[in-house]
C-alpha positions in Angstrom: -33.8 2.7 -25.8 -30.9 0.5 -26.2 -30.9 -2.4 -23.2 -27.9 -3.9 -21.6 -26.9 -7.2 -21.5 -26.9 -8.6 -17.7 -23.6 -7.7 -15.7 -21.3 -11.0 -16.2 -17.6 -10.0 -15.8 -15.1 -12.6 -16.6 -13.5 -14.4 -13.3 -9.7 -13.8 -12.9 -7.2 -14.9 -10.4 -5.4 -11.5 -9.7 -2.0 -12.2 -9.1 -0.9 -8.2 -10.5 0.0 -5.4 -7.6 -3.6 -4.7 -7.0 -6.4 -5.4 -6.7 -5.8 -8.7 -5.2 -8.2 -11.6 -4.4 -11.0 -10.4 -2.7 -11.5 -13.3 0.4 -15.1 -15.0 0.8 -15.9 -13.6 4.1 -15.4 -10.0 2.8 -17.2 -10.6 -0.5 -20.3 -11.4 1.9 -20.4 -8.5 4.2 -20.4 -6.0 0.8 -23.8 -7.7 0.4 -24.9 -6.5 4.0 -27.6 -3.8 4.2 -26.8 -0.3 3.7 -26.8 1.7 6.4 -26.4 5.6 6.6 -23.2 7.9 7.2 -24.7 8.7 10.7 -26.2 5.7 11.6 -25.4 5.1 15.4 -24.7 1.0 14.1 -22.4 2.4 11.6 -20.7 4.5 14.2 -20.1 1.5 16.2 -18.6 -0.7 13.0 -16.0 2.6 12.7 -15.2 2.3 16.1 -14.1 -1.6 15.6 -12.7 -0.7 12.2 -10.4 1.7 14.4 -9.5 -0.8 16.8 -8.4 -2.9 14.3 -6.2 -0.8 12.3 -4.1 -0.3 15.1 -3.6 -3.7 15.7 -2.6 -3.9 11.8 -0.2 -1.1 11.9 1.4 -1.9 15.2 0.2 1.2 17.1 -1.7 2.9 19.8 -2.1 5.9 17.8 -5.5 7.4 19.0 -5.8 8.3 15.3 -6.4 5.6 13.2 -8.9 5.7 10.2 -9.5 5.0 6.7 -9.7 7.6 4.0 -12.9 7.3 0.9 -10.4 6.7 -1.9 -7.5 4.1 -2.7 -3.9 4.3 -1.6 -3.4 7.4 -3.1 -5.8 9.4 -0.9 -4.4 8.0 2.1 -0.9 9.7 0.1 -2.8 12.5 -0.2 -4.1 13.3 3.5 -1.4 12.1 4.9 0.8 14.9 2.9 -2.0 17.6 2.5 -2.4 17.4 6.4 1.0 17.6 7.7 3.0 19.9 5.0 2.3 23.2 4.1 3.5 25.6 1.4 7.0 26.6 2.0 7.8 23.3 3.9 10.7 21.9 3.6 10.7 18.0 2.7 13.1 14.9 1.8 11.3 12.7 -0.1 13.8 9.5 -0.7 12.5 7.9 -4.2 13.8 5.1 -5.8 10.6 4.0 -7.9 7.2 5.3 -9.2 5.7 6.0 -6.1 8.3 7.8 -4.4 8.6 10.0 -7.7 5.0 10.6 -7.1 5.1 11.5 -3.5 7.7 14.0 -4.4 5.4 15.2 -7.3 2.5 15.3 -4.8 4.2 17.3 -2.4 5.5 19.7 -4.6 1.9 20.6 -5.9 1.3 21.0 -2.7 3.7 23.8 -2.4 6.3 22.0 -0.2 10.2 22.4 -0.9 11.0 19.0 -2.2 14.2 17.7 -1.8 14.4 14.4 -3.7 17.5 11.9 -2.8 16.8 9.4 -6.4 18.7 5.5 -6.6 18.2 3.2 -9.2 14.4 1.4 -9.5 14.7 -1.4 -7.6 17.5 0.0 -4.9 17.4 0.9 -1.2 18.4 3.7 1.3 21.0 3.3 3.8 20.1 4.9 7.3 23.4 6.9 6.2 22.1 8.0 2.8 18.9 9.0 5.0 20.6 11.0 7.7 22.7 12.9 4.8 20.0 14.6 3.4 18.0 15.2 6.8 21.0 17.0 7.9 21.5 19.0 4.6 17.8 19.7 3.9 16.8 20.4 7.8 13.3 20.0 6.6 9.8 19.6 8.2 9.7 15.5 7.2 11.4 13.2 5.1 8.8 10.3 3.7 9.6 7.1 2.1 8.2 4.3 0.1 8.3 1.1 2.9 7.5 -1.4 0.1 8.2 -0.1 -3.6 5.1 -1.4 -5.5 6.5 -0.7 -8.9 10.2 -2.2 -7.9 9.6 -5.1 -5.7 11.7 -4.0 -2.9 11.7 -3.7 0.6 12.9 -0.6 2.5 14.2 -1.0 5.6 12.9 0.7 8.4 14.9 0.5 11.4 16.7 3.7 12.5 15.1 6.3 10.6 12.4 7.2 12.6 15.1 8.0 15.2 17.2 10.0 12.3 14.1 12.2 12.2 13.6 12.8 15.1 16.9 13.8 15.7 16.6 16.7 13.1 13.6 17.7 14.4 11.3 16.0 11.4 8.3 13.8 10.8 8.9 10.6 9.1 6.3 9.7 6.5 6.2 6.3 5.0 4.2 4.6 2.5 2.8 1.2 3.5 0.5 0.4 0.2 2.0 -2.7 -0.6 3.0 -3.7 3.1 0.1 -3.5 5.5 -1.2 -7.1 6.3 1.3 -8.7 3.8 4.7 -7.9 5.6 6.0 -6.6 9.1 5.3 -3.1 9.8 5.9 -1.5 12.7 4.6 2.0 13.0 5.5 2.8 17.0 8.5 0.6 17.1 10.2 2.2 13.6 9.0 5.9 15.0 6.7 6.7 11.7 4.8 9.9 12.7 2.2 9.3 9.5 1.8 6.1 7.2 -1.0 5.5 5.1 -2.6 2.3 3.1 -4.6 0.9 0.7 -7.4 -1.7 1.0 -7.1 -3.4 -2.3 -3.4 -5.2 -1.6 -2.8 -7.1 1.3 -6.1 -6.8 3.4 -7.9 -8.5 0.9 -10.7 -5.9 0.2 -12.0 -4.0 -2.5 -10.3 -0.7 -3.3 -12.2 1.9 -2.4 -10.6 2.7 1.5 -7.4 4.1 2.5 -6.1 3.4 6.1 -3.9 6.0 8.0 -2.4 6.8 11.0 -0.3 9.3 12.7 1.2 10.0 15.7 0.3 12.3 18.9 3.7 14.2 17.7 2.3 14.8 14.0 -1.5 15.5 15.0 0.2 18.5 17.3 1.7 19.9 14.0 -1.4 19.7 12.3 -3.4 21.9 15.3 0.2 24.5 15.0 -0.9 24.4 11.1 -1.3 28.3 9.9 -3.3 27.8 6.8 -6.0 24.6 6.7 -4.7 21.1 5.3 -4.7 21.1 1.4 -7.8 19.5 0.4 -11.0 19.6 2.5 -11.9 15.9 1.2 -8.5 15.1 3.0 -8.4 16.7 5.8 -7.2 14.0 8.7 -8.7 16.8 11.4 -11.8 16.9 9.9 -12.2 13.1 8.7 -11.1 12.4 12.7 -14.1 14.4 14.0 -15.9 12.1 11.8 -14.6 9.0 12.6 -14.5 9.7 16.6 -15.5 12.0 19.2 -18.4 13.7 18.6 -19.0 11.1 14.5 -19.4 14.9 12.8 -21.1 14.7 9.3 -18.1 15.4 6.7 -19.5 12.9 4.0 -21.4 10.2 3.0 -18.7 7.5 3.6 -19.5 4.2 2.0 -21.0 1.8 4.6 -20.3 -1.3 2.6 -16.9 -0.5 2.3 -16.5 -0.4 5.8 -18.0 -3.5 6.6 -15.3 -4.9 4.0 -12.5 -3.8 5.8 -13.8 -4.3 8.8 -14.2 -8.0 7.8 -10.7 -8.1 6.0 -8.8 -6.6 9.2 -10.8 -9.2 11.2 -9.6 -12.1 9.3 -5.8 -10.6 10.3 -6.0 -10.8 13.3 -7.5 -14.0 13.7 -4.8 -15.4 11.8 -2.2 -13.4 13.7 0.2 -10.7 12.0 3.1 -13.1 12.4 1.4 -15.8 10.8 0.2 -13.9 8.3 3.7 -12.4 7.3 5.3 -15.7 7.7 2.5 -17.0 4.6 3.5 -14.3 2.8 7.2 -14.8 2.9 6.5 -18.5 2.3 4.9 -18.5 -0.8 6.9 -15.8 -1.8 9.8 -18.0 -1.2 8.2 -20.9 -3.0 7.5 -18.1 -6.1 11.0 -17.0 -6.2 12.5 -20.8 -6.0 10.7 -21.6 -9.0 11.1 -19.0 -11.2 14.6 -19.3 -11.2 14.3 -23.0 -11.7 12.4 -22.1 -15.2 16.1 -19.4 -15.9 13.8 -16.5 -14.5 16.3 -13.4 -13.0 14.6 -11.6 -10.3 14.8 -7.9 -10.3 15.9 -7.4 -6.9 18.7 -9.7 -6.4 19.0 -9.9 -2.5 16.0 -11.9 -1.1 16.2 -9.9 2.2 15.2 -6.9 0.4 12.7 -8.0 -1.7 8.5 -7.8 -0.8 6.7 -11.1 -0.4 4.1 -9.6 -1.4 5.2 -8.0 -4.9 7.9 -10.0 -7.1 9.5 -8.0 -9.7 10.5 -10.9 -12.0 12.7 -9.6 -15.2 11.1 -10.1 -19.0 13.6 -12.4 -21.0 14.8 -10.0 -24.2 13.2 -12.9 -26.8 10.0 -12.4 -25.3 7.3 -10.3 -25.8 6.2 -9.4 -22.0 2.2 -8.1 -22.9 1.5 -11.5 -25.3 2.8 -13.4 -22.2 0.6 -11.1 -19.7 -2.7 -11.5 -22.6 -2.4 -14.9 -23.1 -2.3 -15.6 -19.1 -5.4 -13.7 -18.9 -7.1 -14.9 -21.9 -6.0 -18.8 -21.8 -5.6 -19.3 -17.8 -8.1 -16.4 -16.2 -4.9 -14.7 -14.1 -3.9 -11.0 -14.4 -0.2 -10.4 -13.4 1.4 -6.5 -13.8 3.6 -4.8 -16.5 6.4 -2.9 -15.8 6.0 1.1 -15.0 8.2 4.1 -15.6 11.9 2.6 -16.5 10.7 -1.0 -16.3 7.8 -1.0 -18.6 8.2 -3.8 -20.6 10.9 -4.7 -19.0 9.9 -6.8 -16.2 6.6 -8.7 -14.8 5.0 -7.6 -11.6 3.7 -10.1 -9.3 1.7 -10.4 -6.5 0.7 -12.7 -4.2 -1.5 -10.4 -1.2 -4.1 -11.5 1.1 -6.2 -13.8 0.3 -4.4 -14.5 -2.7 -1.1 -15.5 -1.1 -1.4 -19.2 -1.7 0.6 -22.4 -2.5 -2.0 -23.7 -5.4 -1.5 -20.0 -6.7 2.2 -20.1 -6.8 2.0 -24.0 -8.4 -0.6 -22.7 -11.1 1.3 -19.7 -12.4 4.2 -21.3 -12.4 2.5 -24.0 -14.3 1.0 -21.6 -17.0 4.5 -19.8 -17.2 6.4 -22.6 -18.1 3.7 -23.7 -21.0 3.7 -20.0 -22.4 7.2 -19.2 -22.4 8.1 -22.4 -24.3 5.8 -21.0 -26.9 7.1 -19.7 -29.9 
């Protein structure tokens, strides 16, 4: 029988879109005893977890969990549970992920409507409004922070657009939650869903989501159940409170890492954790221009601390730069997807991660490979 060598991966400073620096505190509660799915201790971690999350998401949505899976489960439940086939919904999209949630939902069954802009783009409230108003759909769900762009949708307004037309607003906080300002009560969101692995400084593995009182009532009106049983927010909300009924064997260990990541925001404080963000991001920004660098969203007000999109000079060849960071320095930065593959380097600085000796040693390892031949 063949034997394995001993588990050794390579260390590397992850500055890509995700998975981002995992902080010390968090690395030591994975190694914490196990403890089972309906463990009456493990019950009581959920409950904190809970509390928590709303402080992150800025609401006092009674529902407020985290879904087994990465981002795209919480994309997944949070679209499953509220649409049903024959829906109507406005999906605005102006990168990967808002051509996905548009995908998602139409596999789902839903009517999509899709209003497209160029990668890298925003949506006016205006632009918004238009298509509510022509669609007259169920919900209209957005990408808050483009991961695959780099930029930053603004919020303000829309929930009250929906609401106006009678329609949920959905919006996709990946990239955002613990990294940048979100407001779920004070924009209006009625559903919004995260990942673990990007600015909360965890492993990947859990999903956070909320949504409102006004959204949970029409998921009880539903007429068929949600689309996936894994992914059903009524029946993962059974598990996660009220009477903690067995749905499956959730991963304690993951729960005791975001527990311990959402504890470490809030004893920093959300402001002063989006003001480090923006910081650093600002200190990112001012130096790649200073080495001739264009950045892919030109306004700095709508760009994510958290994820620079930084544009791939035509003389270079973007993955030798990306293998020789890796295999020379130890840091991991992201390619390009759909329309930008190739043509533009994703970077992020999330979490733990976000940090002035970060910033100074990318920039340093930049500047030697790019004056490479």
């Amino acid at each position: 029988m063949k034997v394995f060598d001993e588990l050794n991966p390579p260390e590397r400073l992850l500055l890509g879109p995700g998975p981002s620096p995992v902080h010390p505190r968090v690395m030591r509660a994975l190694g914490a005893p196990v403890l089972g799915h309906l463990d009456p201790e493990l019950f009581r971690l959920l409950d904190d977890t809970r509390g928590l999350l709303r402080g992150a998401f800025r609401t006092t949505n009674e529902q407020a969990l985290a879904v087994s899976g990465t981002g795209m489960a919480g994309m997944e439940a949070v679209l499953g549970s509220l649409l049903e086939p024959g829906d109507r919904v406005v999906v605005c999209a102006a990168g990967f992920f808002g051509h996905r949630m548009a995908e998602l939902a139409g596999r789902m069954g839903a009517l999509v409507t899709k209003v497209e802009k160029e990668w890298g783009e925003v949506f006016t409230p205006e632009e918004v409004e238009a298509a509510v108003a022509a669609a007259k759909p169920k919900a209209v769900a957005i990408v808050h922070a483009e991961t695959s762009t780099g930029a930053l949708q603004p919020m303000d307004g829309l929930g009250e657009i929906a609401r106006r037309h009678g329609a949920l607003l959905i919006a996709d906080c990946v990239t955002s939650l613990g990294g940048v300002p979100v407001e779920i009560d004070g924009w209006g969101v009625d559903g919004a869903y995260s990942g673990s692995q990007k600015c909360l400084g965890c492993p990947s593995g859990m999903a956070p989501v909320t949504v409102s009182p006004r959204a949970r009532e029409v998921m009880a009106a539903r007429r068929r159940p949600a689309h996936a049983w894994y992914l059903d927010l009524e029946l993962l909300e059974r598990y996660w409170g009220g009477p903690h009924a067995y749905h499956h064997t959730i991963s304690s260990t993951l729960v005791y890492a975001l527990r311990e990541g959402l504890r470490l925001v809030a004893e920093e404080g959300l402001e002063a954790r989006w003001e480090r963000h923006r910081a650093n991001a600002e200190m990112l920004w001012d130096g790649l221009e200073a080495m001739g660098l264009v950045l892919h969203v030109p306004d700095p007000a709508r760009r994510i601390p958290s994820l620079t999109t930084v544009r791939v000079p035509d003389e270079v060849d973007e993955a030798q730069v990306r293998g020789r960071l890796r295999d020379e320095y130890g840091i991991e930065i992201g390619a390009g997807l759909g329309p930008l593959k190739g043509k533009v380097w994703r970077i992020g600085l999330m979490g733990h991660g976000s940090q002035k000796a970060n910033v100074i040693l990318l920039l340093a390892a930049l500047v030697d490979l790019l004056r490479r031949p």
